[in-house]
Backbone bond lengths (Angstrom), bond angles and torsions (degrees), N, CA, C in turn:
res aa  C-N    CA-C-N  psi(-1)  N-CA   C-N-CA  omega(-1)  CA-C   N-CA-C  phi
1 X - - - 1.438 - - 1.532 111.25 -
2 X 1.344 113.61 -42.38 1.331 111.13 -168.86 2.142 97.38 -88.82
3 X 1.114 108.33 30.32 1.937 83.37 163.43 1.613 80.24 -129.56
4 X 1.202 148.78 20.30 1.207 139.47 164.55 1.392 103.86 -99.34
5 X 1.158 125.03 -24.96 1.633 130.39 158.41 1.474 107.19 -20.71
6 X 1.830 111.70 -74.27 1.330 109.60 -158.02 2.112 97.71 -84.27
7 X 0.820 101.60 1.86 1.479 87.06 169.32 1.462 124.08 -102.85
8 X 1.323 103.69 -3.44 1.297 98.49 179.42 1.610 106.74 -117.82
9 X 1.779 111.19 -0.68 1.798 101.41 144.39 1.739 104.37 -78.08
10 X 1.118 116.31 -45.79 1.996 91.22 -179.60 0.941 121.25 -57.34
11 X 1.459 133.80 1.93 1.869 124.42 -162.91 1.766 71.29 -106.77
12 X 1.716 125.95 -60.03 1.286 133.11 -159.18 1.959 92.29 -39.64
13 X 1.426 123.40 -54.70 1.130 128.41 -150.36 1.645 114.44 -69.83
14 X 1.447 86.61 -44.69 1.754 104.85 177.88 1.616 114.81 -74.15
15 X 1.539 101.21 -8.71 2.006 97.92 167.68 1.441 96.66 -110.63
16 X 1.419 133.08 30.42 1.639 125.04 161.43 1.535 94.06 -81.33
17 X 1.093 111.54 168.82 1.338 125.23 165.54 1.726 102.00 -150.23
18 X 1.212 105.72 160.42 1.446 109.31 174.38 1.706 98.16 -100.71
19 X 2.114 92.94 173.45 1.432 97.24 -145.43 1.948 95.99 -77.22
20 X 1.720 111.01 -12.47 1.374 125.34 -172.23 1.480 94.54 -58.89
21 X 1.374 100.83 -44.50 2.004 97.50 -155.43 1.712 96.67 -85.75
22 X 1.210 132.20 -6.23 1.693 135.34 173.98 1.451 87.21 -75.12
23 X 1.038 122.52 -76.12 1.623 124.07 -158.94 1.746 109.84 -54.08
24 X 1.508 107.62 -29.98 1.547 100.43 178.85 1.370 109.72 -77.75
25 X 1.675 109.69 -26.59 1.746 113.85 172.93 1.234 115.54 -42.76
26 X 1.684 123.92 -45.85 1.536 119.67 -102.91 1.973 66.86 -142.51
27 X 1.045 125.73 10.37 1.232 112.18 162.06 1.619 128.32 -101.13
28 X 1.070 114.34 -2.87 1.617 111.46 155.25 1.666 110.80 -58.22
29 X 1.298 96.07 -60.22 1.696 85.66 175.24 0.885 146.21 -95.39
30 X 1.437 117.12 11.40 1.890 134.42 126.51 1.514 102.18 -32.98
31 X 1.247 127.21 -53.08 1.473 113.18 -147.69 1.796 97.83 -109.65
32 X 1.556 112.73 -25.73 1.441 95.26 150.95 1.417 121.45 -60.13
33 X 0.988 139.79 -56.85 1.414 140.41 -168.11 1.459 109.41 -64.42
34 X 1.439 128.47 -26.39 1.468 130.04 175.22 1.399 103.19 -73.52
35 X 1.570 112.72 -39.56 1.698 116.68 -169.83 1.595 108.28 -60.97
36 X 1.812 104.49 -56.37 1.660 100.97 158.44 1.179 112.47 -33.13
37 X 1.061 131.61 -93.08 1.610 123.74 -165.48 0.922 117.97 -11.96
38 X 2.010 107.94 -79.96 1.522 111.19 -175.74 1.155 125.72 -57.21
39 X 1.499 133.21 -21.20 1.170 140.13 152.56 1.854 141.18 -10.65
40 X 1.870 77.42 -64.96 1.463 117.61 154.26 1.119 129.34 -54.69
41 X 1.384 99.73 -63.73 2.069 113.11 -178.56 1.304 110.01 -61.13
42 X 1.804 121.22 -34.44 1.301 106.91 -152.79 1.438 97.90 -109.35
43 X 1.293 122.21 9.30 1.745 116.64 -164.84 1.430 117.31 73.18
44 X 1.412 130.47 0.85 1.552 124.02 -144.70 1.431 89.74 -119.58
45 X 1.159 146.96 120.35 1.380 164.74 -177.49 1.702 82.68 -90.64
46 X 1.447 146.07 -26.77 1.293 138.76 -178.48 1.351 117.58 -74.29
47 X 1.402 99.11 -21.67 1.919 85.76 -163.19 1.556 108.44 -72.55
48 X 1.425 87.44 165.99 2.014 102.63 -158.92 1.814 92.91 -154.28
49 X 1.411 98.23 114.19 1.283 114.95 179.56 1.670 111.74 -101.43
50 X 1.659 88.93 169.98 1.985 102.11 -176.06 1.640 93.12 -164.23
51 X 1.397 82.02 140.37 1.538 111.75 177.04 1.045 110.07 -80.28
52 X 1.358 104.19 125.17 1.989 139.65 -162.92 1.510 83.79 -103.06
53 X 0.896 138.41 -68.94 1.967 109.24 -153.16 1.714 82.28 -148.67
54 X 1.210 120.78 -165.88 1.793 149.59 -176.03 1.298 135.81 171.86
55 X 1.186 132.20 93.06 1.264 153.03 144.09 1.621 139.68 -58.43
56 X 0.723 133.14 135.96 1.893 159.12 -166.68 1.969 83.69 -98.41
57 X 1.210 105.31 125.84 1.283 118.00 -167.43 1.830 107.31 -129.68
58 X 1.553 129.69 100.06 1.591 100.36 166.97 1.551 83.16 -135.01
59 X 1.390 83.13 132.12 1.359 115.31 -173.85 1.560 116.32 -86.42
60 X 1.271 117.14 116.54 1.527 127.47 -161.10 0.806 135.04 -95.27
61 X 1.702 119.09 6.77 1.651 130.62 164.32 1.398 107.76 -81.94
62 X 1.690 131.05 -13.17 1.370 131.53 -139.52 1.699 94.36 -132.82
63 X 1.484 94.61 108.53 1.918 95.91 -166.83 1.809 88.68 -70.38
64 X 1.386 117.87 163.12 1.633 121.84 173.57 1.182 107.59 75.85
65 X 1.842 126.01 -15.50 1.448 119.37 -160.07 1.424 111.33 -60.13
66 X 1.616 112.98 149.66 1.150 119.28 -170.63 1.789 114.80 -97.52
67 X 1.506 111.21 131.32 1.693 91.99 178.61 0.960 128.40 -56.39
68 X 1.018 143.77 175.71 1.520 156.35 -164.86 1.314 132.19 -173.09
69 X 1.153 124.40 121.48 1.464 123.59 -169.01 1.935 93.21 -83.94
70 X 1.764 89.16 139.32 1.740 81.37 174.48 1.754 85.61 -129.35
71 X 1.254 125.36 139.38 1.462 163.32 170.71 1.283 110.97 -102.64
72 X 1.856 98.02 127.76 1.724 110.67 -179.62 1.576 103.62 -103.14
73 X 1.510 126.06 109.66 1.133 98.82 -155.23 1.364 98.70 -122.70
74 X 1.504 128.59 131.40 1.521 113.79 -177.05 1.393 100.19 -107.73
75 X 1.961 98.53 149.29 1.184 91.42 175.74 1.874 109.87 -139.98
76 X 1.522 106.75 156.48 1.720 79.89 -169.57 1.650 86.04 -145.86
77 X 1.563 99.50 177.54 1.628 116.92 -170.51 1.480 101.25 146.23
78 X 1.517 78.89 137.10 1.993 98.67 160.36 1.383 89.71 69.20
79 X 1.290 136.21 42.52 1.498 150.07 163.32 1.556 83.64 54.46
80 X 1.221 127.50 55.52 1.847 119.29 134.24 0.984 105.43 -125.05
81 X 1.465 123.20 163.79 1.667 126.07 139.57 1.308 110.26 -119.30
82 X 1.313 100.35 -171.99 2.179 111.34 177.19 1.615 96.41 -173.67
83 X 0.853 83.40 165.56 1.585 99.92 179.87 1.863 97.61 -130.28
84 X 1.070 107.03 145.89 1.716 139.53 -179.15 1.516 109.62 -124.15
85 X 1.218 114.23 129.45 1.814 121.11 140.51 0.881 97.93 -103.66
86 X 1.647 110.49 133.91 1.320 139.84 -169.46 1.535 89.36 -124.48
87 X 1.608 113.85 133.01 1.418 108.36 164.65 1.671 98.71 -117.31
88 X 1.364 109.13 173.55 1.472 124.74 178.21 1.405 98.50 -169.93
89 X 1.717 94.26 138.71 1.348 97.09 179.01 2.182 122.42 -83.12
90 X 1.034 112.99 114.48 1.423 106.31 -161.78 1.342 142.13 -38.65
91 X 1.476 108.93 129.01 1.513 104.24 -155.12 1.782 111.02 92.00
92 X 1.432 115.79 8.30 1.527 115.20 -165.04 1.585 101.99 -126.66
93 X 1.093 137.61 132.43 0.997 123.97 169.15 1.639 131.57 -107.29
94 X 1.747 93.95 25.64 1.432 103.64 -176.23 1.572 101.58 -111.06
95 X 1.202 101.63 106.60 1.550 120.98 -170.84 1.473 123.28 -111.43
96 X 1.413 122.99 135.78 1.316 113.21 169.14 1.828 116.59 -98.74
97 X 1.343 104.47 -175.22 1.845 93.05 -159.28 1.488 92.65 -147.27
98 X 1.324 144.74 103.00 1.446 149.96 176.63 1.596 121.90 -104.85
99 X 1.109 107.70 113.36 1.531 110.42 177.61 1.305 119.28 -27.07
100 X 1.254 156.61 135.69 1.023 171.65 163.18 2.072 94.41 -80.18
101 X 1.343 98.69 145.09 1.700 109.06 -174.13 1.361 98.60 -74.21
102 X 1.532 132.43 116.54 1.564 112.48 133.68 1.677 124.95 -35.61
103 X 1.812 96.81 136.68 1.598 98.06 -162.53 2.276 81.78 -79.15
104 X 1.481 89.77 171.80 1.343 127.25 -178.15 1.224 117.37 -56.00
């Protein structure tokens, strides 16, 4: 039991990832799931989105809350664009995608 100890902290160590390399994972489907959206909203079966910024998110009103990567994701076609925050919980690739406000 004890020489499976140290092999099963190196397997534990070598499946960490840092929170940089989750957010670079977990952005294909930030920007699929934003592209759905705009897809929808705008009529345009064309639009094709890209990730504008990414953040590691734990939200501090919510005891247990789970982190979450939230993604700024713009997306454009058929002469529109929009921008989406897309959140996902980290390491998850089931994400939701919310319009961001046109400014004033």
């Amino acid at each position: 039991m004890r020489r499976l100890a140290p092999l099963a902290l190196i397997l534990g160590l070598a499946g960490c990832q840092s929170v940089d390399q989750m957010l670079a994972q977990g952005g294909p489907a930030a920007v699929r799931t934003a592209e759905a959206r705009a897809r929808f909203e705008m009529n345009c079966p064309a639009a094709q989105g890209s990730v504008l910024s990414s953040r590691s998110v734990i939200p501090m009103d919510m005891p247990r809350a789970i982190e979450r990567a939230e993604y700024t994701v713009g997306v454009a076609g058929c002469g529109q664009r929009a921008v989406y925050i897309v959140g996902c919980p980290l390491g998850d690739p089931n994400c939701v995608a919310i319009r961001q406000d046109r400014p004033a």
